[in-house]
C-alpha positions in Angstrom: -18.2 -13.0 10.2 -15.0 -14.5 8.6 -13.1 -12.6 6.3 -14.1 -14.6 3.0 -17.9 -13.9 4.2 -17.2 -10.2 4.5 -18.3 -7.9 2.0 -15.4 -6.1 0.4 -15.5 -2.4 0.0 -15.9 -0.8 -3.7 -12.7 -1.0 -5.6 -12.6 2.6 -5.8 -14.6 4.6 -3.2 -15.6 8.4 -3.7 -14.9 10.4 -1.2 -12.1 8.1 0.0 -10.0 10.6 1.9 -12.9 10.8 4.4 -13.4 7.3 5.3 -12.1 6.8 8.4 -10.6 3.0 8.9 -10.9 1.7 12.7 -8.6 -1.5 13.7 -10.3 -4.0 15.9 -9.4 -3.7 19.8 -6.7 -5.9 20.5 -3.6 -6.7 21.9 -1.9 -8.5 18.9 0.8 -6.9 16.7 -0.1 -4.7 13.6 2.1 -5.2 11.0 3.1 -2.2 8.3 4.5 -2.9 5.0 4.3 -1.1 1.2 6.4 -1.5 -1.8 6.8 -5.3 -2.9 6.7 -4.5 -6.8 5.5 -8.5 -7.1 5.7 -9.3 -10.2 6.4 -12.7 -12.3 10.1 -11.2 -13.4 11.1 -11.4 -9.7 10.2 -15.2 -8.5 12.7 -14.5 -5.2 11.0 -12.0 -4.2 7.3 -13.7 -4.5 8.7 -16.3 -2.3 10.4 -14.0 0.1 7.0 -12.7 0.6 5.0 -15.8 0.8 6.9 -16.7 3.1 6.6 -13.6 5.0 2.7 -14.5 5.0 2.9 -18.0 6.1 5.7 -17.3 8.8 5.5 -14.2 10.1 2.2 -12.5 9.4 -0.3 -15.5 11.2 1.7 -14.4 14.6 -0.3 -10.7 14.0 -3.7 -10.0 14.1 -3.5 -7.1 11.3 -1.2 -6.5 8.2 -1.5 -3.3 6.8 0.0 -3.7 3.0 -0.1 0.5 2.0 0.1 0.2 -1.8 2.4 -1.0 -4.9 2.3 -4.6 -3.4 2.4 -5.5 -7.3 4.4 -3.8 -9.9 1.8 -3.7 -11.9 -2.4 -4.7 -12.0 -4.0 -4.2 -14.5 -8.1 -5.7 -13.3 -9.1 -8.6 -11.8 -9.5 -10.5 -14.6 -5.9 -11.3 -14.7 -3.9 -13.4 -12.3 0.0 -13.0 -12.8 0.8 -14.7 -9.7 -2.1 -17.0 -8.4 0.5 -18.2 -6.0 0.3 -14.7 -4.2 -3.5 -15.1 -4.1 -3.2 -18.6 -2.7 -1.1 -17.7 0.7 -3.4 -14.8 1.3 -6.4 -17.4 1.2 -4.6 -19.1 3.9 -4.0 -16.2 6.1 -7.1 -14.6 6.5 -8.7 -18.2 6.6 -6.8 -17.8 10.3 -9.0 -15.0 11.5 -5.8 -12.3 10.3 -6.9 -9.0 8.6 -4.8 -8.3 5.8 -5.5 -4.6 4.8 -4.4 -3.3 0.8 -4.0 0.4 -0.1 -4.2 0.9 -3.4 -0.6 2.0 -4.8 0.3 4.3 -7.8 1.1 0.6 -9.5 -2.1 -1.7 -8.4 -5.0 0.9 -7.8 -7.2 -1.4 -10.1 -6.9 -4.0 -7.7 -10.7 -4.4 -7.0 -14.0 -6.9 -5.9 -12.7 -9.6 -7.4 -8.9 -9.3 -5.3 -10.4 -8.6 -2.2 -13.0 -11.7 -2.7 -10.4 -14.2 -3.7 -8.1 -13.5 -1.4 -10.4 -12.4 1.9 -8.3 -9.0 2.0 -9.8 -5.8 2.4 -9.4 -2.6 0.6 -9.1 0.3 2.5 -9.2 4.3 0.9 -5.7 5.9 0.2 -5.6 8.3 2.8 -6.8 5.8 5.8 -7.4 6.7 9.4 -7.3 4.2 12.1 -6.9 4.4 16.1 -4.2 2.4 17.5 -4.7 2.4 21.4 -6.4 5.9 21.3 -3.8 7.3 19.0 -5.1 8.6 15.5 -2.6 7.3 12.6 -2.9 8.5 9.4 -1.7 6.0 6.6 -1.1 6.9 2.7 1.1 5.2 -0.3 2.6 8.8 -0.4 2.7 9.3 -4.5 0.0 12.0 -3.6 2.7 13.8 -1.1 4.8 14.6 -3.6 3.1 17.6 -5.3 6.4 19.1 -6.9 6.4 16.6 -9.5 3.6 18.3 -11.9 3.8 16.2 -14.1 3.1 12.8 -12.4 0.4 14.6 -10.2 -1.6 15.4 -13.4 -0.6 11.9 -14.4 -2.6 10.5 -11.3 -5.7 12.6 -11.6 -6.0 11.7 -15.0 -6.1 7.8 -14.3 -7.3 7.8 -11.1 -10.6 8.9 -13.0 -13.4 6.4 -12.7 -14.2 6.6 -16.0 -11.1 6.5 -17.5 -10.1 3.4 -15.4 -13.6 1.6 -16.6 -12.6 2.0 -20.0 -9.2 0.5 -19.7 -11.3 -2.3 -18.1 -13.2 -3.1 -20.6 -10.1 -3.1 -23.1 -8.8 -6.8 -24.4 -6.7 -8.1 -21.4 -3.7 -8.2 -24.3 -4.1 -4.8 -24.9 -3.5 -4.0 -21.4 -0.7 -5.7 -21.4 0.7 -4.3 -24.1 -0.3 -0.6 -22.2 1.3 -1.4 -19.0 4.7 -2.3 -20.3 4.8 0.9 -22.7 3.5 2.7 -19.0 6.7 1.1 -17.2 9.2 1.8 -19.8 7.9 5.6 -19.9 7.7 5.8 -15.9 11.6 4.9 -16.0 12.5 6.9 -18.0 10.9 9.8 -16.9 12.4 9.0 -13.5 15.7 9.0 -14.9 15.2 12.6 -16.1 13.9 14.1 -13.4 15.6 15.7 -10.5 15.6 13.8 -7.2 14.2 16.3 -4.8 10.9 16.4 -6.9 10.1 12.4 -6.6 10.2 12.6 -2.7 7.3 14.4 -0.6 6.6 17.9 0.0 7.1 18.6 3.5 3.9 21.6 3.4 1.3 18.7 1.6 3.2 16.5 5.1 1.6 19.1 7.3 -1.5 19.9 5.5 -2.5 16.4 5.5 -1.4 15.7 9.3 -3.4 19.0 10.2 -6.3 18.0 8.1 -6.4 14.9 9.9 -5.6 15.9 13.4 -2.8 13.1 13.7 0.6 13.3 15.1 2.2 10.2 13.3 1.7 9.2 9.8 2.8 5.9 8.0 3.6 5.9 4.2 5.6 4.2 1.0 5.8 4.9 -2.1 9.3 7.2 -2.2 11.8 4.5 -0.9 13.4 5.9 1.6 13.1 4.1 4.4 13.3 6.4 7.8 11.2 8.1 11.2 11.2 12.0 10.0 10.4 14.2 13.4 9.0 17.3 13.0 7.2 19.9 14.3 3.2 21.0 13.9 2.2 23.8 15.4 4.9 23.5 18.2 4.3 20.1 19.3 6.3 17.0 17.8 5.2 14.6 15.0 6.1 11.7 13.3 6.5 10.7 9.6 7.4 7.2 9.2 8.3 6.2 5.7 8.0 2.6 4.8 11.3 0.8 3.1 10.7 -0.8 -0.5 11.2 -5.3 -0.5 14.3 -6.6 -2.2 14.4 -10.3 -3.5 16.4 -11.0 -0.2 15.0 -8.7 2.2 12.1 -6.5 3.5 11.5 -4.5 6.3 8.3 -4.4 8.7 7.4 -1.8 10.4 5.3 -3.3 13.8 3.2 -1.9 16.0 2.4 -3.5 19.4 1.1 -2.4 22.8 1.8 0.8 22.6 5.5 0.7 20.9 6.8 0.6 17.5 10.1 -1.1 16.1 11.3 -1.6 12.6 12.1 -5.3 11.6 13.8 -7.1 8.9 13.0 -10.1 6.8 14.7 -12.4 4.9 14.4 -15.8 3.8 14.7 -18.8 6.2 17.1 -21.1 6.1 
């Protein structure tokens, strides 16, 4: 079955922290990415990323994309960047699974996103086996549990009912609620101390425990870097995805058994 045939997923599954995600057996590269913030104020960094997907993603068979790739999404009746749409048509018309987390900035992304473009949504947090290793894979805004205020924040519209009434809101008034939700969310940011906006290390081990895993993969907090700690004395691994620029990106790859980070930037 090709992956414009395949049936997407729900937009919002319950019970999504239990669904357990499986890649493919292969011996391709997986590719690992979160944090684009696409939007149509930031037309470098739209093509920096197409052209990641028409260069660089067709050469793996899996692209993991683990929330925020837009800044902002507000249904699938709107199309900001139907450029964006376009160049994931013609990667997953090649037989490449491209795989979206929803983020704390596009978790509306829905049926309609993963049937235009042939990606798939997977649940936020995601298992997957990679060569007989269990990998855990979040956006990471639920990680950081110090931050009250944003947690409550998050239940609140992460409700299904809430989010179905926003939905069925004028497409202008969305609009008009998404900017006054940016402008508040920076703000904010600006006033709260920077220890609270990064993860807690005890929800880290909870959720690694929970899981059984001894590596996990996230965004969402910007700051790019391979944490090792320790689980009930043996050695783990918290990778944390780096944020895209309008010049460069980072990719964190997976093949054969070995991971490396890897930059991107535009071609000459």
């Amino acid at each position: 079955m090709s992956p414009q045939q395949r049936k997407p997923p729900p937009p919002h599954p319950a019970g999504a922290d239990q669904v357990s995600a499986e890649a493919k057996p292969t011996t391709g590269e997986r590719l690992f990415i979160s944090d684009l913030h696409l939007s149509p104020q930031r037309p470098a960094l739209t093509r920096l990323f197409i052209e990641f997907l028409e260069q660089r993603a067709p050469r793996a068979s899996e692209l993991y994309i683990l929330g925020d790739l837009f800044d902002a999404w507000i249904g699938d009746d709107d199309d900001p960047l139907p450029e964006v749409r376009l160049a994931f048509q013609r990667l997953t018309a090649q037989h490449r699974r491209c795989l979206v987390m929803h983020g704390n900035r596009d978790f509306l992304l829905g049926r309609r996103f993963a049937r235009t473009t042939g990606c798939e949504l997977i649940p936020d947090p995601c298992l997957i086996q990679l060569s007989g290793e269990p990998v855990l894979l979040m956006h990471g805004d639920g990680l950081c549990t110090d931050d009250l205020a944003y947690q409550r924040f998050r239940r609140r519209v992460r409700n299904p009912i809430a989010q179905q009434l926003f939905l069925w809101s004028p497409l202008s008034k969305r609009r008009r609620i998404a900017a006054s939700y940016r402008q508040r969310s920076k703000e904010a940011m600006m006033a709260k101390p920077e220890e609270i906006m990064d993860v807690n290390d005890s929800a880290v081990i909870r959720q690694m425990r929970r899981f059984k895993v001894r590596r996990l993969i996230h965004g969402h907090t910007h700051r790019p870097r391979d944490h090792l700690i320790h689980l009930d004395g043996q050695p783990v691994l918290r990778q944390v995805l780096s944020d895209w620029h309008d010049d460069c990106g980072e990719i964190l790859v997976y093949q054969a058994g070995s991971w490396r980070r890897e930059p991107w930037s535009r071609r000459p």
